[in-house]
N, C-alpha and C positions, 0 to 999 in steps of 0.2 A: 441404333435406335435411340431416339432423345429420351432422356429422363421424364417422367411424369407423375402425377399424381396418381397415387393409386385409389384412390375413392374420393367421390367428391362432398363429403360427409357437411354438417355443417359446426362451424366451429373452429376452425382449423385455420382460421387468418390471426395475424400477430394481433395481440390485445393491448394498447398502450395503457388500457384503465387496469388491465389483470397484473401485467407487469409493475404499475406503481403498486397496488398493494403487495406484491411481493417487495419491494422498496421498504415501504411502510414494516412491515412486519421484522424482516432481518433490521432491520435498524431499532424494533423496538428492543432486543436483547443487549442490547447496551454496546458497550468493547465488547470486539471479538476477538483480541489481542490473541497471539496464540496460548492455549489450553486455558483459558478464562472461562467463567459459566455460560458465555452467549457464543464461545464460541462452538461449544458442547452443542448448545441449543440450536446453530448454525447447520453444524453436521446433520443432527438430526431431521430439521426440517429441508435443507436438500435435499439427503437421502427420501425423504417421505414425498418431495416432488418429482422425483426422479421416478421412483415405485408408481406414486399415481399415473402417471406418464405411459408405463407398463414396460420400465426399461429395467434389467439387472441392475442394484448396485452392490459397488465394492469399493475397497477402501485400501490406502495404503496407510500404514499406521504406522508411524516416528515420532521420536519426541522433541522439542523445541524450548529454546529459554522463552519460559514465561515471568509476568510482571503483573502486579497489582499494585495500585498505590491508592493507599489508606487517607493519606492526607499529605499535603504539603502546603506550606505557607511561610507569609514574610510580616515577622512583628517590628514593624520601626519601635524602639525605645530613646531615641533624641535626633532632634530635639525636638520630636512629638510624637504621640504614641499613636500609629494606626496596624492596623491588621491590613497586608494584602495579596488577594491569590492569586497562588501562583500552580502552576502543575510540575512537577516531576518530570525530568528527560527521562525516557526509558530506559532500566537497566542503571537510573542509578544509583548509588548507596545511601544507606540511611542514615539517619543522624540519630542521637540518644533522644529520649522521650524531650529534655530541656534543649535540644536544638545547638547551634552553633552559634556563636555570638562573636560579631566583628565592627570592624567601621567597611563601609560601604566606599568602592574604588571604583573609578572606569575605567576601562580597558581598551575601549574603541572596539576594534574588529577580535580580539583576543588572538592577535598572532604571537610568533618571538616577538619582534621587534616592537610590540605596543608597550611589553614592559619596561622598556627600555629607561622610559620616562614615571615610571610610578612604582613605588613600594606596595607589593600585594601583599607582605610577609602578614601572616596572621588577620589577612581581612576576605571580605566577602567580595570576588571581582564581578561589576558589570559588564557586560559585552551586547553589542547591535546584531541581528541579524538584519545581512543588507542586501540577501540575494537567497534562490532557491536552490535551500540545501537543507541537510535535516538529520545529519550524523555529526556529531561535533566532539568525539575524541581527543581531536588535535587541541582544539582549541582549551577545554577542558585539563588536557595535558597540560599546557603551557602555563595556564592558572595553578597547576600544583606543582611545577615544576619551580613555579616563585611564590613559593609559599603561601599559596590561597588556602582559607579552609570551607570554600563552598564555592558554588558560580551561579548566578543568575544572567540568562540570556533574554535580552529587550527583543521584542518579535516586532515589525513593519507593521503589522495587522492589530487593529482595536480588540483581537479576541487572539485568547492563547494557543499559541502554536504548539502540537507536539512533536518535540525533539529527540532525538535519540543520542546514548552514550556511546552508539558503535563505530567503527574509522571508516566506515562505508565504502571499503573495497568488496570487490568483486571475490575473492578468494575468502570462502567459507570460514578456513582456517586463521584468517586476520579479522574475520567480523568483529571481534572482541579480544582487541590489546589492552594491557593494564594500561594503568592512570600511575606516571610514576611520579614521585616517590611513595605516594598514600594513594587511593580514591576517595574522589572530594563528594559531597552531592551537588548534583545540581537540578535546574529549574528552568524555566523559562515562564516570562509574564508579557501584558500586554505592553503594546507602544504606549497608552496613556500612562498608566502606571510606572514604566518607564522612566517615561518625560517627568511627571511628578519627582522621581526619584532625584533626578537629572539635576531638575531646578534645587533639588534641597539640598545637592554637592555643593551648590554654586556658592551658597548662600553660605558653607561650611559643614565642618563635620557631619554626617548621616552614620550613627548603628543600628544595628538591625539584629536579629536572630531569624535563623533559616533552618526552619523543621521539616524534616522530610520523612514519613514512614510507609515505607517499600515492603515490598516482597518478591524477590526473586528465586527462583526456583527451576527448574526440568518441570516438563509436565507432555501428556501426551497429547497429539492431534494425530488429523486425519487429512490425506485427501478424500473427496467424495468422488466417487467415478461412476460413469450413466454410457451405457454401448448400446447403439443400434446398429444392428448386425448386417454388413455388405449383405449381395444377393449371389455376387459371380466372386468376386476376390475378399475374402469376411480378413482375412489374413492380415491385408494393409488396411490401413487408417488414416481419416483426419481428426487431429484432435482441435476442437474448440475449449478452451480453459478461461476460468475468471477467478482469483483468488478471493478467497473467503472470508480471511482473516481481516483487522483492524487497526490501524494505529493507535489505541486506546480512545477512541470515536464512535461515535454512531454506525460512519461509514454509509451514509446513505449512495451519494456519490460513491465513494471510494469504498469499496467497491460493489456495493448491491446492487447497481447499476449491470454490471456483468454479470452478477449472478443470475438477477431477473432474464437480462439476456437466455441464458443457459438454460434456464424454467422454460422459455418460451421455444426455446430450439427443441426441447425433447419432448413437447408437447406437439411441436408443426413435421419436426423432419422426418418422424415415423410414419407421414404420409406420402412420404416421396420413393418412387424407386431408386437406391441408391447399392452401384456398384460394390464400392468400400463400405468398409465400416465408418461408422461416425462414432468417437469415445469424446462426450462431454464431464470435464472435470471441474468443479468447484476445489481450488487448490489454498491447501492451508500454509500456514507461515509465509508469505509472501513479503509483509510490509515491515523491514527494517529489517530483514534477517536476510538478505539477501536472496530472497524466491529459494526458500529450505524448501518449501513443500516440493515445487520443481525440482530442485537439487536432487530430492531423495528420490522421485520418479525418476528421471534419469538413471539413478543407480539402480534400482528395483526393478527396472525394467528394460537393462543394459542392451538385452539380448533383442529387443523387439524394437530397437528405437530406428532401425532400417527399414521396418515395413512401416514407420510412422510417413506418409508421403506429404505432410503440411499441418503447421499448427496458426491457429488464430486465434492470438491472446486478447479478450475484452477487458478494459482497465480503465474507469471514471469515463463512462461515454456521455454522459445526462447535463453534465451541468459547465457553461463555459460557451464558445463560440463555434469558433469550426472544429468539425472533427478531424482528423489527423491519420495518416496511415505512416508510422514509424518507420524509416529509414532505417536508423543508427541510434546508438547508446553508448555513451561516452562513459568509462571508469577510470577513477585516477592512477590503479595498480595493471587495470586489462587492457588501455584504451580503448578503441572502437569495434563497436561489434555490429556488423550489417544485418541486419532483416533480410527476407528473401524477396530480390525482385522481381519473381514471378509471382510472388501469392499478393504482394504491395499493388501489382500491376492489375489483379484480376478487383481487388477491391475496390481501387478508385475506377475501374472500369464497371463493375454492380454496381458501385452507386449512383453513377451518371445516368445507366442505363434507366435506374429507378428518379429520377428527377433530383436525387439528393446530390451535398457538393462532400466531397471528401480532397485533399488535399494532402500532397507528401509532406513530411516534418522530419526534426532529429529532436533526441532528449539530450539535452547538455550535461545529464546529472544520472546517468545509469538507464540500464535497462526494465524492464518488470520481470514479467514469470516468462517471457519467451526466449528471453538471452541464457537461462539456463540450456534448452533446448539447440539455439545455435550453436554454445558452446559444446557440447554434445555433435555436432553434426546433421543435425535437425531443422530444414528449412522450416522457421517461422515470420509471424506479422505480429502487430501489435496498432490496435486500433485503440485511439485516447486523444481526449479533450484537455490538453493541457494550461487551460487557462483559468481553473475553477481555483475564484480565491477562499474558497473554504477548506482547501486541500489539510488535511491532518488537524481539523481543530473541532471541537466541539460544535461546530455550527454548520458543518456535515449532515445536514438534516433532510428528512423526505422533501417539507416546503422550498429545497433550494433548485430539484431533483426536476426536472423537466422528460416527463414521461414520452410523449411523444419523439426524444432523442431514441429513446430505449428501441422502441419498435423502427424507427429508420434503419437502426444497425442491425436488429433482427432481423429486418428485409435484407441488406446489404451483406449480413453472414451466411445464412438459407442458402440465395443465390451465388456466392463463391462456391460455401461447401459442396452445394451440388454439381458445379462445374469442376472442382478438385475429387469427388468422389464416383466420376467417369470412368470406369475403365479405358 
């Protein structure tokens, strides 16, 4: 018997205008870095859309490194005085209320072999970012390893990138190796400012003072979880998931763009007859933690993750060019982890069917929140835009967010899940 609607109620088509204010709204909580205030306020307003919905929630609750940072900035004192901001890499340490005071070095790409040619001892290293990546451990190392007392990282982009202090391996247990012999702070600032800097080496000596005041800490978070209940087999499940959480950003794109997704699934799919169960989860710790909130479902849910028959991860859909149906996820420590190409295949086959284009891809630089699950044993997808150049910076904002993305893919998820939640 084909799957159908069960009432023809009105209401009940995907909403590209209801979905941007869901955008609008989780973006106005600020970061929702994990266990920050917005991410509090994150939790809470899913769960309360889920409930309106008229779906159970529940919650897996763990704790996560959290980060806040207070201020960071860069005082040139010669041989001219300016203030310039800067942001904090995540996770990094702080410096005394007076800052760090050095002469100003470049480093190029901050490998070994950049120090090869510069005394870093007792200075502040620059370094390029000249490709897409966003864990700089290594490099960070290599600056303390030659005696740097602080690092600032140049970003491609006119607007500042957020970086992380972690080695961005895939195994939980290496997310966060020391910085040896000390932990230095570090920062990241724009290309323009940058370049300014650039030209004042050229010209001769540059000092500077690099204040940074952090807070790092344990704190707890949530996943949110939403089940609409199979009719023949409630046992097995498709899970659709969007992580919650923020790189210290707005996160309009990244990711309220999935969540909204999520809002609108548990608001449309409870009109369908559906075999399986459907569990939508809004998943926390996700960005720079290597998909913890995954992680810990995984373990919290060891026993159940055989009747999971298919997961569909939503991740930055809104803003950028074509969308993408993940393949593969390249890690420096895991290498390649496959996507499932049955669920890949059913997606770019929804979307055709619906007039929209979706297209296979790989991520050159890791997986999101589904590659926990693969590694688990878990056929998953991962649908994402990866060409949005506001990816991890303050300029993540509703205005870049392309609403009408949102509901293509909510037609394009519907339609699988319902084909995946056939008996």
């Amino acid at each position: 018997m084909p799957l159908k609607e069960k009432t023809e109620k009105a209401g009940t088509e995907f909403d590209a205008k209801r979905a941007f204010e869901h955008v609008k709204n989780l973006a106005s909580f600020g970061s929702r870095l994990a266990g920050t205030e917005g991410d509090t306020k994150s939790i809470k307003y899913m769960s309360e859309q889920f409930a309106k919905a008229g779906l159970k929630v529940e919650y897996d609750v763990f704790n996560a490194p959290s980060f806040i940072e207070k201020e960071a900035k860069v005082l040139l004192s010669y041989p001219s005085k300016k203030e310039i901001k800067v942001r904090a890499m995540l996770y990094s340490v702080q410096t005394s209320r007076e800052g760090v005071k050095g002469e100003l070095v470049y480093a190029n790409l901050c490998r070994k072999e950049d120090f090869a040619k510069i005394n870093a001892k007792g200075k502040i290293v620059m370094f390029s970012r000249t490709r897409d990546k966003d864990a700089f451990w290594e490099e960070v190392t290599n600056a303390a390893k030659n005696g740097a007392k602080g690092v600032i990282m140049v970003d491609y982009n006119p607007w500042i990138f957020t970086a992380t202090m972690e080695s961005g391996y895939f195994n939980i247990q290496k997310r966060f190796l020391s910085v040896e012999p000390n932990p230095i702070p570090a920062v990241t600032m724009t290309s323009n400012d940058g370049q300014f800097l650039l030209e004042q080496s050229t010209k001769g000596k540059v000092e500077a003072t690099l204040i940074v005041d952090v807070k790092n800490e344990e704190k707890e978070t949530k996943n949110v979880r939403a089940t609409i209940e199979g009719e023949k087999k409630a046992d097995e499940k498709i899970l659709v998931i969007a992580h919650r959480d923020t790189a210290n950003t707005p996160g309009a794109n990244d990711n309220a763009s999935g969540l909204a997704t999520l809002i609108e699934l548990a608001r449309i799919l409870p009109n369908y007859h559906l075999d399986r169960s459907v569990e939508l989860m809004a998943v926390g710790a996700e960005e720079e933690l290597g998909s913890l909130g995954s992680y810990n479902y995984c373990k919290m849910h060891k026993n159940e993750l055989e009747k999971i028959r298919a997961v569909i991860n939503v991740d930055m859909v809104a803003v950028g060019s074509k969308l993408k149906v993940i393949t593969e996820g390249l890690w420096p420590d895991k290498g390649k982890l496959e996507t499932s190409k049955e669920i890949n295949k059913l997606l770019v086959e929804e979307a055709d069917k619906l007039g929209y284009f979706a297209e296979y891809g790989i991520c050159s630089f890791a997986t999101s929140d589904e590659g926990r699950f693969i590694d688990a044993g878990v056929p998953a997808s991962w649908l994402w835009k990866p060409d949005d150049p506001y990816y991890h910076s303050m300029e993540d904002t509703p205005d870049k967010v392309n609403p009408n993305d949102i509901k293509a893919v909510c037609e394009i998820v519907k339609n699988t899940v319902i084909k995946l939640a056939k008996a």
